[in-house]
N, C-alpha and C positions, 0 to 999 in steps of 0.2 A: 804518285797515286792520287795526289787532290788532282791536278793536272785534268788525269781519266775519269775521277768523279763528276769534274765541271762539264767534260766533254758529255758525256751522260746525260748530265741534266740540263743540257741546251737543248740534244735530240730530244728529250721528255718531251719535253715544253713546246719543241715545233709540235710534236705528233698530236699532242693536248690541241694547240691553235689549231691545226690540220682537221682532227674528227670533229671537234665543235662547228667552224667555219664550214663544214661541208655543204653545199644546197642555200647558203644566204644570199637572198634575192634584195636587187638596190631597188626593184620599183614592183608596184603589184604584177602588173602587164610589161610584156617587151624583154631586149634582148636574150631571149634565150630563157630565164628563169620563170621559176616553177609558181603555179597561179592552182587558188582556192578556191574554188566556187559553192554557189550554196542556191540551189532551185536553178531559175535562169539568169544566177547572178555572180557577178566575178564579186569576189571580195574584198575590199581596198586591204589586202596583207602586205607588208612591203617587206616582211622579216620571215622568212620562211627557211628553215632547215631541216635537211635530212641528219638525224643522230643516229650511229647504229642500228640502219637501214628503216630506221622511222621516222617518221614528218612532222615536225614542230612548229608551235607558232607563240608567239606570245599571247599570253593569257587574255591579255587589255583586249587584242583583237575578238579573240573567240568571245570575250564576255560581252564585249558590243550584239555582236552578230547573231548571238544566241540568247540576249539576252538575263545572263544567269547572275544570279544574288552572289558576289564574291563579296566577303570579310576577311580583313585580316586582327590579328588579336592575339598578344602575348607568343609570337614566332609562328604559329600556325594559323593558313591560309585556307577557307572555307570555301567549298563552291557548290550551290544547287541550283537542281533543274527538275523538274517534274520526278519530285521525290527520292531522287540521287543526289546522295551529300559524297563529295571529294574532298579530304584533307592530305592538306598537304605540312609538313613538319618541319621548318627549317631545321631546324637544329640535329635532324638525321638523315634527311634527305629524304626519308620516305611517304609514301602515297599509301592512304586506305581509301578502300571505298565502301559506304555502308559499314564502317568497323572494321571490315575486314582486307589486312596488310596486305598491299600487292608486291610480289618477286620480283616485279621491275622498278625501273622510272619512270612512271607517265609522266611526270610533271618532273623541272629541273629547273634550277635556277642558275642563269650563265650574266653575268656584272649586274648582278644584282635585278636581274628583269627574270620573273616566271615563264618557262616555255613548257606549253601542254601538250602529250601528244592527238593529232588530231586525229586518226583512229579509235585511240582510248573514248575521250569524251564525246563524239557522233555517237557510236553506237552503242554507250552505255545509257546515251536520253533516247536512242530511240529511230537514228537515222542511219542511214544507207549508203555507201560509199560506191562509186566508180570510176577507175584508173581510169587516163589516157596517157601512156607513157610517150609515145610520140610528139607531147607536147607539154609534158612535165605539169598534169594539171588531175588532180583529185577533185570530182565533183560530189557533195555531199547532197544526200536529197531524202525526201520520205514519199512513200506511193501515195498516203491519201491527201496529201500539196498536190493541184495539179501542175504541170511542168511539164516543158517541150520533151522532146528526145532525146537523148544520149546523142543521134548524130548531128540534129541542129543545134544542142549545144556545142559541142565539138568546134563546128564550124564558125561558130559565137567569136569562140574562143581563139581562135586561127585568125579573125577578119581582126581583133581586139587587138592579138600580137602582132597584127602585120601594120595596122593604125599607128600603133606603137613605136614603130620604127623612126628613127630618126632621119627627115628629107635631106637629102644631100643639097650642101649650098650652090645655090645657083651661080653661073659666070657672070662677074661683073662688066655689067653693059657697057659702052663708050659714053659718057659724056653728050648728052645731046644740045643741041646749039640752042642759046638764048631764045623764047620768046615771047612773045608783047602778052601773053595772057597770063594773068598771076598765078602763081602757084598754090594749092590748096593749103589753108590756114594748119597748123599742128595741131593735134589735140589738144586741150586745157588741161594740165595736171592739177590732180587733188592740192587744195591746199595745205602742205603739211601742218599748218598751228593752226588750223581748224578742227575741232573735238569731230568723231563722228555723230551720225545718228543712231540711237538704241533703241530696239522695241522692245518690251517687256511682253512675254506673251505665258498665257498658263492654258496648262491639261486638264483636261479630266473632271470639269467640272458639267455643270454647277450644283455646291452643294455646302455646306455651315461657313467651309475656308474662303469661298468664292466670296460671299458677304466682307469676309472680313479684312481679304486683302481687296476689294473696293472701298472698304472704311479709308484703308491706310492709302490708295491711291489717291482718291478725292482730297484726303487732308493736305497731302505732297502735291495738290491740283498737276497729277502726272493720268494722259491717257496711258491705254494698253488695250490688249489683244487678249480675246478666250479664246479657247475652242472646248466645244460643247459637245459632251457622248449626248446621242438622242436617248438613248434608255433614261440618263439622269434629270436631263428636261423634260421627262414625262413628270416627272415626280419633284418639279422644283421649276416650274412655271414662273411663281413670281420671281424667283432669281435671273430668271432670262430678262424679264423686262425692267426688273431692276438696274442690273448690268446694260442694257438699252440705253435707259435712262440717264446713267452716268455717263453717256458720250464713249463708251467703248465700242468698239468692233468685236463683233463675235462670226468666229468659222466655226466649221465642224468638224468634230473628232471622231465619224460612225457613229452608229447604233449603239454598238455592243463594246467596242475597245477586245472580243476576243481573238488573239493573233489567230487560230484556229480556223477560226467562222470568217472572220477578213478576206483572208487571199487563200481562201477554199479555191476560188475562183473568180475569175474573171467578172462572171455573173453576180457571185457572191458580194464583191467588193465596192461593182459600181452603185448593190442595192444597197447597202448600207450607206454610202456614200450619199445618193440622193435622197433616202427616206430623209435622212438625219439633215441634210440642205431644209429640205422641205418640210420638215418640222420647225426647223429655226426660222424660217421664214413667214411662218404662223404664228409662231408665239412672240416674234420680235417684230417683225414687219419690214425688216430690213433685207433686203435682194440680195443676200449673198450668195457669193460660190467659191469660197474661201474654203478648200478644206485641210486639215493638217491629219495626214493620215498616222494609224498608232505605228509605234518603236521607230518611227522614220522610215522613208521610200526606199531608202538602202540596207539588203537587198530585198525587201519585201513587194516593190513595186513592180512586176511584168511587163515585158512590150508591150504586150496586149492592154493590161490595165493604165499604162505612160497613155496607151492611144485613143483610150474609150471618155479618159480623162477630159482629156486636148476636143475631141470630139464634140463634149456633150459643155464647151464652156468653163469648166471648172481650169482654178488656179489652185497651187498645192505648196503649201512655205514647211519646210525642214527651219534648221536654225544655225545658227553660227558657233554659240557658246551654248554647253548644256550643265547645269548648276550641279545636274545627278544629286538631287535635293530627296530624290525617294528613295536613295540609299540610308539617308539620315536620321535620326532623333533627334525630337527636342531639343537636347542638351547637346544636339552635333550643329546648332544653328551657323554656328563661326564657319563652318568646313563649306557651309553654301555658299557664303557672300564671299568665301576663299575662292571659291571657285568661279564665283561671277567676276570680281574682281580681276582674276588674273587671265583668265579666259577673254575678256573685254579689250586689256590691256596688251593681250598678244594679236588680238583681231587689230587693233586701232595702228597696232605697231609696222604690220605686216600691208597698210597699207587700206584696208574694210573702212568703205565709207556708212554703210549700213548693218549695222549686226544685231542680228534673232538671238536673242536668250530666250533659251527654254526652263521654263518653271512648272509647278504644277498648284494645285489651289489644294495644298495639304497643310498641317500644321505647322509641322518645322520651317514650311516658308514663308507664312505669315508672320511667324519671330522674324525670320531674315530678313524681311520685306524692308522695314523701316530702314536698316543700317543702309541697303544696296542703295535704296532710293538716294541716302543723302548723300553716298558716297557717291553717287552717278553723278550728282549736281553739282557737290564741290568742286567734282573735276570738270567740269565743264559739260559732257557731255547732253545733247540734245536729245530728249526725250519723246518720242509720237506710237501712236497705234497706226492700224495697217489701214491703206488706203485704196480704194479699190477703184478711184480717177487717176492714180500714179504707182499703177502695181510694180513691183520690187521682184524679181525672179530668186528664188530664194530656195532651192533643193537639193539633194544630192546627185539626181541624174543631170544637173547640170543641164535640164533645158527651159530653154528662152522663152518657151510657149507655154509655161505652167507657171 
C-alpha cells in the first residue's frame, strides 16, 4: 500500500511541475514563446505563463511597466493604480479587489515570486486587450494612447521574432597564407581593478530637496546631473541658476511629468520636450539637449517619437541602477542606499564601465544622500556629471544615436 501511495504522489507532483510550467518563456522575444506587448511596445517579460488557460507574469514586471504603487506588509501585498487597490493575502491565497473577494486567482505565488494574471490587472485600470494567437503575443493598449495598428504591430512583432533567431555558425574558412601587412590591433579590455564611473543624477526637480542635496554634493565636492520638469522651473528660477552655479549639468524632464499628456502623441511629446529645453536654456544659459524622459523610454517611447528625437538633436539618458527611492519613507532611508549600493555593485560586476543612478530630489534621498556618497568614495569609485563633449548613450531602446 505505501508502495501505491508514493507512486501517487510522484504523478501528483509531475502534474503540479506540468500545469505550473505550462507557457514559460527563456527570453521576452524569440524561439517560439509568448511575447507582451503594451502600445507599440514589446515588453522586456522573460517569465510568462499560461495557468489554467490564463496568462501570467510576474508582478515586478507589470509593476515596472505600469507603474503601480506595490507594498508589502505584515503577509499582505497591496497594489494600486488609478484608484484600484489589489490585495493579495499570503496566508490564504486570496485576491480582493476594492474589498471585494475574488472566486478565483488572479494573483498566485509560484517559489516565492508573485504572478498576476494579466487580464485581471489591464482591464481592471482601464486597458484593452488584443490576441494574436498565431504568434502567442497579447497586445495591451488604451484608444486615447495614440498607437499603430493592430496589423503593423503584428508585423512589429513577427520582424522582432524572426531578429531573434539565432544565425547559424558560419563554415570555417581555410587558413589564409601569411602576409607582410599587420594584422589589426585587438580591442583594449576594460581594466578589471579599475573602479567604474558613476553618475549620480536626480528627478523631478527643482524644488526645497534640490537645494539640499546640492548642500550635501558641494560638501562631498562631488558633480551630478538634474533633470528639470519646466512647470517646476517656472516657479523656482533661482534654483536652476543656483544648481548652474554649482557646476552641475541640468537636462530636462518635460513640462508636465503627466504620463497622460507625454505620449498623448507624437506631437504632444516633442512639445514638451522642447518647451521644457528651451526654458532651461533661459534660465541657465547653458545649450542643452539633454533630456530624460518620465518613467523611462521603455515602453513609453514610439518609432515615431525615437525618430523626431534623433531629428531634432536631442540626446536621451534612462539609467542603469534605479534607487526606487519614491517608494520610500524617511525612516526607509537604509532601503535606498540598499539599493544603490547593490545595484552599483552588480553593474560594476557584470562588467559597466559607466553607470546612471536614478535618484529623485525628495526627502528620503537627501537622508540617503550623505551615506551613498561616502560609500561611493571608499570604494573607489569615480564620480562625474554628464558631459555633452563626450556623450555616453545611455537608454533602453539601446540606440547609439540618442
Amino acid at each position: 500500500m505505501k508502495k501505491v501511495y508514493s507512486i501517487l504522489a510522484i504523478v501528483f507532483g509531475l502534474l503540479v511541475f506540468v500545469s505550473i510550467g505550462i507557457g514559460k518563456a527563456e527570453a521576452a522575444v524569440g524561439n517560439g514563446n509568448r511575447v507582451i506587448g503594451l502600445h507599440d511596445r514589446i515588453l522586456p517579460i522573460k517569465d510568462i505563463r499560461v495557468i489554467d488557460s490564463d496568462t501570467k507574469v510576474p508582478l515586478s514586471d507589470m509593476e515596472k511597466a505600469f507603474y503601480l504603487t506595490v507594498k508589502t506588509e505584515s503577509g499582505k501585498t497591496t497594489i494600486e493604480k488609478y484608484g484600484k487597490q489589489f490585495i493579495y493575502d499570503a496566508s490564504t491565497g486570496k485576491t480582493s479587489l476594492n474589498g471585494v473577494e475574488q472566486q478565483w486567482k488572479p494573483i498566485i505565488n509560484i517559489d516565492g515570486t508573485l504572478f498576476i494574471s494579466v487580464k485581471f490587472l489591464t482591464r481592471e485600470i482601464g486597458f484593452k486587450m488584443e490576441y494574436f494567437t498565431n504568434i502567442h503575443t497579447i497586445r495591451i493598449y488604451r484608444d486615447d494612447y495614440k498607437h499603430m495598428g493592430h496589423d503593423a504591430f503584428e508585423q512589429m512583432v513577427k520582424k522582432a521574432i524572426e531578429d531573434a533567431r539565432p544565425t547559424p555558425p558560419a563554415k570555417p574558412s581555410k587558413p589564409s597564407k601569411p602576409s607582410d601587412q599587420s594584422s589589426p590591433s585587438k580591442p583594449t579590455k576594460p581594466n578589471p581593478n579599475k573602479k567604474p564611473v558613476v553618475y549620480l543624477t536626480f528627478d523631478d526637480g527643482p524644488n526645497q530637496f534640490t537645494l539640499k542635496n546640492n548642500e550635501t554634493l558641494n560638501n562631498y565636492k562631488v558633480p551630478a546631473t538634474f533633470f528639470f520638469i519646466g512647470n517646476e522651473m517656472k516657479h523656482n528660477e533661482s534654483i536652476v541658476k543656483t544648481i548652474k552655479n554649482s557646476g552641475h549639468f541640468i537636462g530636462a524632464h518635460s513640462m508636465t511629468h503627466d504620463q497622460t499628456s507625454v505620449y498623448k502623441s507624437t506631437e504632444n511629446f516633442m512639445a514638451e520636450m522642447t518647451e521644457s529645453i528651451e526654458l532651461l536654456v533661459k534660465l541657465s544659459g547653458n545649450q542643452s539637449k539633454l533630456v530624460r524622459v518620465p518613467y523611462g523610454s521603455t515602453p513609453h517611447v514610439t518609432p515615431a517619437m525615437q525618430k523626431s528625437l534623433k531629428q531634432q538633436g536631442y540626446k536621451m539618458w534612462d539609467w542603469d541602477v534605479d534607487s526606487n527611492d519614491w517608494k520610500y519613507k524617511d525612516t526607509e532611508a537604509d532601503q535606498i542606499i540598499k539599493n544603490v549600493q547593490e545595484g552599483i555593485t552588480k553593474q560594476a560586476k557584470a562588467g559597466q564601465q559607466n553607470i546612471v543612478v536614478l535618484l529623485h530630489d525628495r526627502s528620503q534621498t537627501t537622508i540617503a544622500l550623505p551615506t551613498i556618497i561616502e560609500w561611493l568614495q571608499k570604494e573607489g569609485y569615480e564620480l562625474k556629471k554628464y558631459n555633452p563633449a563626450n556623450h555616453l548613450s545611455k537608454n533602453f531602446l539601446k540606440d547609439p544615436e540618442l
